[in-house]
Structures are given as C-alpha cells and as structure tokens.
Legacy VTK file of the C-alpha trace (Angstrom):
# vtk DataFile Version 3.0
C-alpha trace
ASCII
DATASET POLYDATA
POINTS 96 float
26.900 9.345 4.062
30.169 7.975 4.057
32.971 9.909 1.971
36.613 8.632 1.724
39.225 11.396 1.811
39.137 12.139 -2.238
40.672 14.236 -4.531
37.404 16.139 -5.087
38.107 19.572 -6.012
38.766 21.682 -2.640
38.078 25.516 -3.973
35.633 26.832 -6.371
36.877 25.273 -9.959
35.650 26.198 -13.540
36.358 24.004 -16.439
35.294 25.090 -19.688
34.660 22.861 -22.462
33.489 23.312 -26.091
30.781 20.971 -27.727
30.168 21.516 -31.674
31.419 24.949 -31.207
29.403 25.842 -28.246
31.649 26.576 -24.843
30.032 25.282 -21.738
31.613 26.124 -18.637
31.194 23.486 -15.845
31.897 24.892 -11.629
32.735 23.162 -8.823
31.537 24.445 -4.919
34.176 24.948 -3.090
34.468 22.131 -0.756
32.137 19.706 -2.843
31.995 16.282 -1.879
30.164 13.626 -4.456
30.300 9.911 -4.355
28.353 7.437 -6.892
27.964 3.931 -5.095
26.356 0.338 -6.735
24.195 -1.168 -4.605
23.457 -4.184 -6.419
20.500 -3.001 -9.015
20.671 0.821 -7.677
22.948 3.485 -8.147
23.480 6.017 -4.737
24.805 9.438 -5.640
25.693 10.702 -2.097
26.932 14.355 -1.853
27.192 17.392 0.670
25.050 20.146 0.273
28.150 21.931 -2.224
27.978 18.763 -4.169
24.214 18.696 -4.865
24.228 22.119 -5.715
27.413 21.502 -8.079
25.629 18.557 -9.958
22.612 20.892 -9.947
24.350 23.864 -12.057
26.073 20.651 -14.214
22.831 19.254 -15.014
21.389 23.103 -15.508
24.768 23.984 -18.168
23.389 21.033 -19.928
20.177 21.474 -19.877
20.850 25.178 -21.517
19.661 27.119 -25.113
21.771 26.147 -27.685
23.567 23.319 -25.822
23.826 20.204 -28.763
22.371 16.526 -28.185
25.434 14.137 -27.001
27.258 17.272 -24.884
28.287 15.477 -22.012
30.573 15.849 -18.937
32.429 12.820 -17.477
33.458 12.456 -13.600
35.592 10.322 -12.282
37.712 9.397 -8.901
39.848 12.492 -8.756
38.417 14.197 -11.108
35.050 15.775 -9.221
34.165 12.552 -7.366
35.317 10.948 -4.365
37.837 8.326 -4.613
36.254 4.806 -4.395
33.327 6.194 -6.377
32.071 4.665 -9.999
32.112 7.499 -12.986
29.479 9.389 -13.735
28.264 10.705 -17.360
25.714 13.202 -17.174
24.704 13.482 -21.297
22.253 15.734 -23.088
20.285 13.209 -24.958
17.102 15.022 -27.070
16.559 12.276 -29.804
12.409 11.581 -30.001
LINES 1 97
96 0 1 2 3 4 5 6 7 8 9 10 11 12 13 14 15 16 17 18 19 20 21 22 23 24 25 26 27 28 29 30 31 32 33 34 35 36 37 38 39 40 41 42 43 44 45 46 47 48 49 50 51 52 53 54 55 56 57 58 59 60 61 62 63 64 65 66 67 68 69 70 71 72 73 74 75 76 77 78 79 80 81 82 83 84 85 86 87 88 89 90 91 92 93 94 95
C-alpha cells in the first residue's frame, strides 16, 4: 500500500446528510487513510485498518431501515480519499 500525503480527514469527522427526508450521518476514523486506484480492468481500494472500518460503517449507514433507493455518498481527493485517488460513489440501489 502506497498512500500519498492526502487531505484525508485527520480526526474523527461526522457529516450528516439528508436523503428524501431521512438524515444519514456518515463518520470518518480518525486517522483514515483510503485510496481507489485503476489498474487497467480492476479497481484497488487500498486503505488502513481506520479506513476499512470507515467504508465499513459507510456501506452499513446505507445499508440501514428506512434508508431510500439512490441515497448515495460521494468521495473524492480531499474529500475522504487520498489525493491521486479516482472518486468513489457508494449508492443504495434496491430496484428488482
């Protein structure tokens, strides 16, 4: 694993966002390190043990009662992944 010196968020952060009414609040480890690479026909996610549990408890607030199809939660360089890295949706999708 090979992490650039990012903007990742250094202490514990909560950001709360509201989807159809319904608040979902999303937390950042302190000290969380995530970085999505291409590979050429493979996507890495590479991460620290605070960043694999942080994408856990994303993909958990999604995956929640009364959370709507389509909530999502975009990352970005800066903004909860390491710079250099490609963005990231992780979407609620429960269309049949």
């Amino acid at each position: 694993m090979n992490f650039e010196s990012g903007r990742a968020p250094v202490e514990s952060t909560h950001v709360r966002a509201v989807t159809d009414g319904v608040a979902h609040t999303f937390t950042w480890e302190a000290d969380a390190r995530v970085q999505v690479r291409d590979l050429g026909g493979e996507v890495v996610v590479e991460a620290n043990a605070e960043g694999l549990r942080t994408l856990a408890r994303h993909l958990l607030v999604l995956a929640g009662d009364g959370v709507p199809d389509g909530s999502h939660l975009h990352l970005e360089p800066g903004n909860g992944l390491e710079d250099g890295s490609l963005g990231l949706v992780l979407e609620r999708y429960d269309e049949e």
